[in-house]
C-alpha positions in Angstrom: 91.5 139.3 37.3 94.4 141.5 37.6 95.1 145.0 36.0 97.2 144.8 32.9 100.6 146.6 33.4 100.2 148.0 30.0 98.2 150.5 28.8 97.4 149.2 25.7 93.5 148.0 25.1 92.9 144.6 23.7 92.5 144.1 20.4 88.8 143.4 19.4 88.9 139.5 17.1 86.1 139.6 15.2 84.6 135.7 15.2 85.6 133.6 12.4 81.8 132.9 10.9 80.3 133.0 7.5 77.6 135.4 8.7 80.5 137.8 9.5 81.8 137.4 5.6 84.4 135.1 6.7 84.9 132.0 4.4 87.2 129.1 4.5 87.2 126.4 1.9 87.1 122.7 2.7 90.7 121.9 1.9 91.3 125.1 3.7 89.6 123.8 7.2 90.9 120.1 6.8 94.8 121.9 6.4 94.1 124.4 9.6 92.5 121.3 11.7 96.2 119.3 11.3 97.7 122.6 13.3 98.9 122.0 16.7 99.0 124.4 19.4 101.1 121.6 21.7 103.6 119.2 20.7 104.5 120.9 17.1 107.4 119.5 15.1 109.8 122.6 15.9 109.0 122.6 19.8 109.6 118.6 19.8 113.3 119.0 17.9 114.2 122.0 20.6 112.8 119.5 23.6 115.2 116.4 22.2 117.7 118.5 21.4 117.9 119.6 25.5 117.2 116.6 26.7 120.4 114.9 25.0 122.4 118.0 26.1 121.0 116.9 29.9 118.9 119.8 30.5 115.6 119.0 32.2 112.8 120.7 31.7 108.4 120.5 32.3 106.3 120.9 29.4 103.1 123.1 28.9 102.9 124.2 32.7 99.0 124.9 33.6 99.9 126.9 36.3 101.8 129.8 34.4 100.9 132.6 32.4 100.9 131.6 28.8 101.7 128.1 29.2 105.1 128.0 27.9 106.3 125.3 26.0 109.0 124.6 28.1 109.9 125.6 31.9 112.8 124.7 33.9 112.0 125.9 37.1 115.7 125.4 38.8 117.0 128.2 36.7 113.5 130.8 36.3 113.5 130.2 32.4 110.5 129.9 30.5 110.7 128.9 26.4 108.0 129.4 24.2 108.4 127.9 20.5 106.2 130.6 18.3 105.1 129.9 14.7 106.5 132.8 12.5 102.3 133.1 11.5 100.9 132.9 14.2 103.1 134.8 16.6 103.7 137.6 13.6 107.2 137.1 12.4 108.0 140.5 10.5 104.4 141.5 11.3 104.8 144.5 9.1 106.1 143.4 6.1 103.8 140.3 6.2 100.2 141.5 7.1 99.3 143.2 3.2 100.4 140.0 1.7 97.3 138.4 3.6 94.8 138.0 0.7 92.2 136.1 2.1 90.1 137.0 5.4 92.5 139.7 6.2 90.0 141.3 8.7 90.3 138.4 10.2 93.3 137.3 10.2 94.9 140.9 11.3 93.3 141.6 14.4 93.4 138.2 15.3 97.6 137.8 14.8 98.1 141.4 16.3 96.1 140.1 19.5 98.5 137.4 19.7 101.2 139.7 19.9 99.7 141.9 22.2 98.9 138.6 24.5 102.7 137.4 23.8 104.1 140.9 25.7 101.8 140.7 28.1 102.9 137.4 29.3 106.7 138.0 29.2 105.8 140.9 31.4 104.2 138.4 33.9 106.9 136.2 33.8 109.4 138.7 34.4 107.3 139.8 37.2 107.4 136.1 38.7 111.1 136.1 38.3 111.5 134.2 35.2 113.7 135.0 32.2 111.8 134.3 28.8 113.3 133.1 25.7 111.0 133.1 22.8 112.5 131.1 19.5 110.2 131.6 15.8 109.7 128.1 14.7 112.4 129.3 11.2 115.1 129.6 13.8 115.0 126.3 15.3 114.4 124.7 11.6 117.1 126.2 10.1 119.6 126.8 13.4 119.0 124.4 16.3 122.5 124.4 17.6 122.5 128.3 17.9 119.2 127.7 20.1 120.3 125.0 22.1 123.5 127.0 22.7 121.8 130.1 24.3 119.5 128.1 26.5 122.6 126.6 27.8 125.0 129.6 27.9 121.4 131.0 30.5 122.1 127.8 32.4 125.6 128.4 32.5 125.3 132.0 33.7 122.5 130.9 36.1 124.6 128.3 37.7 127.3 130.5 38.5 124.9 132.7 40.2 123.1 130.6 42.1 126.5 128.8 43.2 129.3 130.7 44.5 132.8 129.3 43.2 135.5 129.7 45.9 138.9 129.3 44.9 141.7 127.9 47.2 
């Protein structure tokens, strides 16, 4: 394994179990089971929404850190579609509404942020430019998402191809 470029030491997630005083109900655990970590509904309206602008793309690449939800390899960009939960949208104002399992749930959501830098630090290391969209933005502004992953390309393209003029 590799050192970590950051300093910071991982954040201890205490196991979700009864014997530690964790509790979930069984409405609770039949809701959680129906969450998808590939393939969710924001992540599939951001893929068709490149795909009819052209823009080609491989999904869930095994082979990178992180496993971004989308990669498109000709231009070094790597697009990861992040729940506002689970990724910690407005971390600070949301973790002391969490009223159930909070010593759970804190440790385990502020890992996840921890593990999101350290993978945009790998990808930039690799040479790829990361673009991270909460799950809210592409629900309520698809366009403005689809628009910056092609103004990227755009810029991209007229790096990677000189224009000569006559």
């Amino acid at each position: 394994m590799e050192p970590k470029p950051y300093k910071d030491k991982d954040i201890k997630v205490p196991r979700f179990e009864e014997s530690a005083g964790f509790y979930t109900t069984v409405q609770r655990s039949k809701n959680m089971s129906k969450i998808r970590a590939k393939n969710s509904q924001p992540e599939l309206k951001l893929r068709k929404a490149l795909w009819r602008k052209r823009v080609r793309f491989r999904i869930h690449p095994k082979n990178f850190p992180g496993k971004p939800d989308l990669v498109i390899n000709k231009y070094r960009l790597a697009i990861f579609v992040d729940g506002d939960f689970w990724h910690g949208y407005k971390w600070d104002e949301m973790k002391s509404t969490l009223k159930t399992n909070s010593g759970f749930w804190i440790p385990k959501i502020e890992r996840n942020i921890q593990r999101d830098k350290h993978i945009n630090q790998q990808l930039h290391a690799q040479g790829y430019t990361v673009m991270r969209f909460w799950e809210h933005e592409i629900k309520e502004s698809l366009t403005a998402c689809v628009n910056q992953v092609l103004l990227y390309i755009e810029a991209a393209k007229s790096a990677i191809i000189p224009q000569f003029d006559d």
